[in-house]
NURORO-937920 format. One record per residue: x, y, z of N, C-alpha, C, CB in turn; residue in one letter. Coordinates in steps of 0.2 Angstrom, whole numbers, plus 5000, padded with zeros to 4 digits. Glycine has a CB too. Layout:
<pts>
{pt {X,Y,Z},{X,Y,Z},{X,Y,Z},{X,Y,Z},A};
...
</pts>
This chain:
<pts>
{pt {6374,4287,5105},{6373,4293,5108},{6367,4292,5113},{6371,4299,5103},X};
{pt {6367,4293,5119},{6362,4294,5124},{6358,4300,5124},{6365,4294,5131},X};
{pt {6349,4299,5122},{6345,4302,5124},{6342,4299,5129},{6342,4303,5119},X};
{pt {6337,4306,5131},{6329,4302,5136},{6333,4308,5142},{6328,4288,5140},X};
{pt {6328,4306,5147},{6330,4308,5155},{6328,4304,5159},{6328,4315,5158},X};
{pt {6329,4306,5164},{6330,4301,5171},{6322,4306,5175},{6342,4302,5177},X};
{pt {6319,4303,5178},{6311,4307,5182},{6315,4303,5188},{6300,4303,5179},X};
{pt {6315,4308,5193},{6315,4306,5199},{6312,4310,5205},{6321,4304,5201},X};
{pt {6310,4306,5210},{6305,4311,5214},{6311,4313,5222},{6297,4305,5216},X};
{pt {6308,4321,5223},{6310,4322,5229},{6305,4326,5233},{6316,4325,5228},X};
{pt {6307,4324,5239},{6299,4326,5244},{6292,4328,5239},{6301,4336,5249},X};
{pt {6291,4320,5237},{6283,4319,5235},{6286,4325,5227},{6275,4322,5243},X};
{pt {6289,4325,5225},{6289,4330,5219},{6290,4325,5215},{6294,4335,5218},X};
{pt {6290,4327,5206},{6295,4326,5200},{6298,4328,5197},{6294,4325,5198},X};
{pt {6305,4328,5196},{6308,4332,5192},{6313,4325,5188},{6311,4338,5197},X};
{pt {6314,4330,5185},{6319,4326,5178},{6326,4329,5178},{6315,4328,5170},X};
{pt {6330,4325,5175},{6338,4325,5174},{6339,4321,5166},{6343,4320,5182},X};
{pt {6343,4328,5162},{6343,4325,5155},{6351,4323,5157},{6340,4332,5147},X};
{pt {6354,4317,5151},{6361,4316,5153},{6364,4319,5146},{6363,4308,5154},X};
{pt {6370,4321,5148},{6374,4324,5142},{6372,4320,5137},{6383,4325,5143},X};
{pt {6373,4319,5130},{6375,4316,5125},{6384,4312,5124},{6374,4321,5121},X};
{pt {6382,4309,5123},{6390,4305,5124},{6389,4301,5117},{6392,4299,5133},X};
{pt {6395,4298,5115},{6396,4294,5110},{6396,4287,5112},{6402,4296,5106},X};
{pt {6394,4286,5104},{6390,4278,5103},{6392,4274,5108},{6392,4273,5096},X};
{pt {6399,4275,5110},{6401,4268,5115},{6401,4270,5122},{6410,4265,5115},X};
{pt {6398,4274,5124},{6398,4279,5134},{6397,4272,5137},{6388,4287,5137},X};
{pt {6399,4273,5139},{6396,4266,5144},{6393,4266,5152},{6402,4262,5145},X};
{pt {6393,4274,5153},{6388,4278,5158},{6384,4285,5157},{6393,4279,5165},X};
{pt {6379,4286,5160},{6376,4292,5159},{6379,4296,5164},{6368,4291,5160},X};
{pt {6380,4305,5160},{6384,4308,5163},{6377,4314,5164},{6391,4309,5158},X};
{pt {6380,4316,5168},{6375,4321,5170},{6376,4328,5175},{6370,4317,5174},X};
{pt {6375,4334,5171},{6380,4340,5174},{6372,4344,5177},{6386,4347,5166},X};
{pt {6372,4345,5184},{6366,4348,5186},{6367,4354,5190},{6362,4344,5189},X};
{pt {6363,4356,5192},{6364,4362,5198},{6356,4361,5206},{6363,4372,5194},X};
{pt {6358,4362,5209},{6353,4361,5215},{6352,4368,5220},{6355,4352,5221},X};
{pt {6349,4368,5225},{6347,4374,5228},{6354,4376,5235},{6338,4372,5231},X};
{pt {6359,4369,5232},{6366,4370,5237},{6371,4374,5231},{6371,4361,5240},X};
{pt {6369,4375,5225},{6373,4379,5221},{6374,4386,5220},{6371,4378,5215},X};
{pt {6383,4386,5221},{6384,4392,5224},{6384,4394,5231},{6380,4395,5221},X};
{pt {6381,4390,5234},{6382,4393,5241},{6385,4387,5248},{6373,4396,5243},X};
{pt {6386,4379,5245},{6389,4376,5247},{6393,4374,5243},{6387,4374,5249},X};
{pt {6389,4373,5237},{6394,4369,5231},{6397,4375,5225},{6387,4361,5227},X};
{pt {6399,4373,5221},{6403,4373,5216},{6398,4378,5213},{6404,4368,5212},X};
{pt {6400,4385,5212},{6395,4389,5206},{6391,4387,5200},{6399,4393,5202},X};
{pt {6397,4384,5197},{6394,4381,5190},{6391,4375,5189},{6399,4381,5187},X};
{pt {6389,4372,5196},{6386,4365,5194},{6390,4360,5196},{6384,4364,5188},X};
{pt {6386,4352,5198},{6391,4347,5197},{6389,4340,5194},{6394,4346,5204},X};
{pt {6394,4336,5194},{6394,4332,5190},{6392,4326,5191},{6398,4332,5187},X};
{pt {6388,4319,5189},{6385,4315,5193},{6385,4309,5185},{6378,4319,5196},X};
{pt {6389,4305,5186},{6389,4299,5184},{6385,4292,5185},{6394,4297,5184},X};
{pt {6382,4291,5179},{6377,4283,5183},{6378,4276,5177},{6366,4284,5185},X};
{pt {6378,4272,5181},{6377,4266,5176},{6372,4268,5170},{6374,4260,5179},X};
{pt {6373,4265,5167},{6366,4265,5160},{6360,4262,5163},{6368,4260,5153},X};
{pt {6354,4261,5160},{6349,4260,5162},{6348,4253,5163},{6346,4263,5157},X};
{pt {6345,4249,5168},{6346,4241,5169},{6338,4241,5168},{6351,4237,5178},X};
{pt {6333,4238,5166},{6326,4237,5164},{6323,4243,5165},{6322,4231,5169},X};
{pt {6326,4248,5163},{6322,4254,5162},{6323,4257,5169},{6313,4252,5160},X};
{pt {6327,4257,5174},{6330,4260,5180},{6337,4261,5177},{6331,4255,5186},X};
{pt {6336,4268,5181},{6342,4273,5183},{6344,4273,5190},{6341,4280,5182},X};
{pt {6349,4271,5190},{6352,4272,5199},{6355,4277,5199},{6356,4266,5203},X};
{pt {6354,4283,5203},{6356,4289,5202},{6359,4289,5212},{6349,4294,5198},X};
{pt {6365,4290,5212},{6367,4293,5220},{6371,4298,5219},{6371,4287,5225},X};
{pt {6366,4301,5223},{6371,4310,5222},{6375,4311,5228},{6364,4318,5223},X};
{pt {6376,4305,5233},{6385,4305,5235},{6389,4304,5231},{6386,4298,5240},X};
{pt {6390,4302,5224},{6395,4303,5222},{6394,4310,5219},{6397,4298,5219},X};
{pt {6389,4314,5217},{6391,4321,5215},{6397,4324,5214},{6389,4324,5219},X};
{pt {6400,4326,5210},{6408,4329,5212},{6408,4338,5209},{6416,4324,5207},X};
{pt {6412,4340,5213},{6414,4345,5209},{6418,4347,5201},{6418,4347,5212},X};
{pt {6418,4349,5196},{6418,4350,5189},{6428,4349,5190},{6414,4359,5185},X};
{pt {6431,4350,5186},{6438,4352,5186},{6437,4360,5186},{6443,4349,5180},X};
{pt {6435,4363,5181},{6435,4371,5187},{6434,4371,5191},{6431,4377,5186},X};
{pt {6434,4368,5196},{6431,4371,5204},{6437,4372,5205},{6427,4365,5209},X};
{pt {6443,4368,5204},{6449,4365,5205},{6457,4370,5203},{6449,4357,5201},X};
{pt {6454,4373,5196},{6457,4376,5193},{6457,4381,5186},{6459,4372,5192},X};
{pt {6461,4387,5187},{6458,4391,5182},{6460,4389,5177},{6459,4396,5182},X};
{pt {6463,4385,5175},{6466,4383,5167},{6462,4376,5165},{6477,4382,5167},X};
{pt {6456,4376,5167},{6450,4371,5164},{6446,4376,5164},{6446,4364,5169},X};
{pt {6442,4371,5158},{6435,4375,5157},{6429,4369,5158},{6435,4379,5147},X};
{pt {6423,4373,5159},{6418,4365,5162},{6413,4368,5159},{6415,4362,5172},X};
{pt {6408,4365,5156},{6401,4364,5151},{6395,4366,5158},{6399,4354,5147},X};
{pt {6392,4371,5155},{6384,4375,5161},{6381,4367,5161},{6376,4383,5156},X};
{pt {6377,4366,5166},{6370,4362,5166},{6366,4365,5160},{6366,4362,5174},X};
{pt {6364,4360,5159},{6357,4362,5154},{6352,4366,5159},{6353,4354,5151},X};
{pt {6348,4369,5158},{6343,4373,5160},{6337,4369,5164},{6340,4376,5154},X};
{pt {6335,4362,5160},{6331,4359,5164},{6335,4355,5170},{6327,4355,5159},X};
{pt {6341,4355,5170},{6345,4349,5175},{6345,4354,5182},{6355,4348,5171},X};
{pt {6341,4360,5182},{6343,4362,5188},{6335,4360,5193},{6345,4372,5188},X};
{pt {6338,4356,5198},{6334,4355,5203},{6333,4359,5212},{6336,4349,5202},X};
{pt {6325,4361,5212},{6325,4366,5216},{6328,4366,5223},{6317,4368,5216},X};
{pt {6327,4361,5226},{6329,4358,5232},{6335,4359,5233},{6328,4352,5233},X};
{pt {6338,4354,5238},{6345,4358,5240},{6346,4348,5240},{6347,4367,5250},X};
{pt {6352,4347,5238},{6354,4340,5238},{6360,4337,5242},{6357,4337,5231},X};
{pt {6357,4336,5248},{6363,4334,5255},{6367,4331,5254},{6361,4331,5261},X};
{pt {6371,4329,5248},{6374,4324,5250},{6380,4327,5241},{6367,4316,5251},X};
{pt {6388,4324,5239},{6391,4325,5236},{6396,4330,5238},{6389,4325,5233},X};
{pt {6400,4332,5235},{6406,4335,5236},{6403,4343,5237},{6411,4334,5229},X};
{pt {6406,4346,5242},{6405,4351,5242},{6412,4358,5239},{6403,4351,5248},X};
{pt {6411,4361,5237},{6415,4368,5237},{6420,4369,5237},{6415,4371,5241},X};
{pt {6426,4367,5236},{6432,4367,5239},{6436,4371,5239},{6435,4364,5237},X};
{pt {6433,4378,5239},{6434,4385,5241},{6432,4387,5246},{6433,4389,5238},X};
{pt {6429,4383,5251},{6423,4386,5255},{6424,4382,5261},{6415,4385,5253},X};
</pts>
């Protein structure tokens, strides 16, 4: 199981990203967030963001690959909320946008 979070900075800030929990063998950290494009460019419910595991105590986190949940896609999925702390205030230029919009 993956605990901890990811601290990363934006415009001179800090914020943090906790990753889902995944079982003993995950072999990447999964991470369901929301940002200040939620809902109004991107996906209501949040999106999803996959990274390697930790290499000397680094996370490489690129939110170009950001994607939309499978609800975005469809009514007959169901997708898990971000956690509460996973929402970051800014708006994140970059990943999948909307695909209703």
């Amino acid at each position: 199981m993956v605990n901890g979070k990811v601290v990363l900075a934006l415009d001179g800030r800090e914020f943090t990203l906790h990753p889902v929990p995944g079982g003993s063998d995950a072999k990447d950290l999964f991470f369901i967030f929301r940002d200040g494009k939620t809902g109004s460019a991107t996906y209501p419910g949040g999106r999803f963001l996959y990274a390697a595991m930790p290499r000397n105590g680094v996370v490489e986190l690129d939110f170009n690959r950001a994607g939309s949940p499978p609800c975005a896609f469809t009514a007959f999925a169901t997708c898990p909320l971000p956690p509460k702390e996973n929402a970051l205030p800014d708006r994140i230029e970059a990943g999948e946008l909307d695909p209703h919009r």
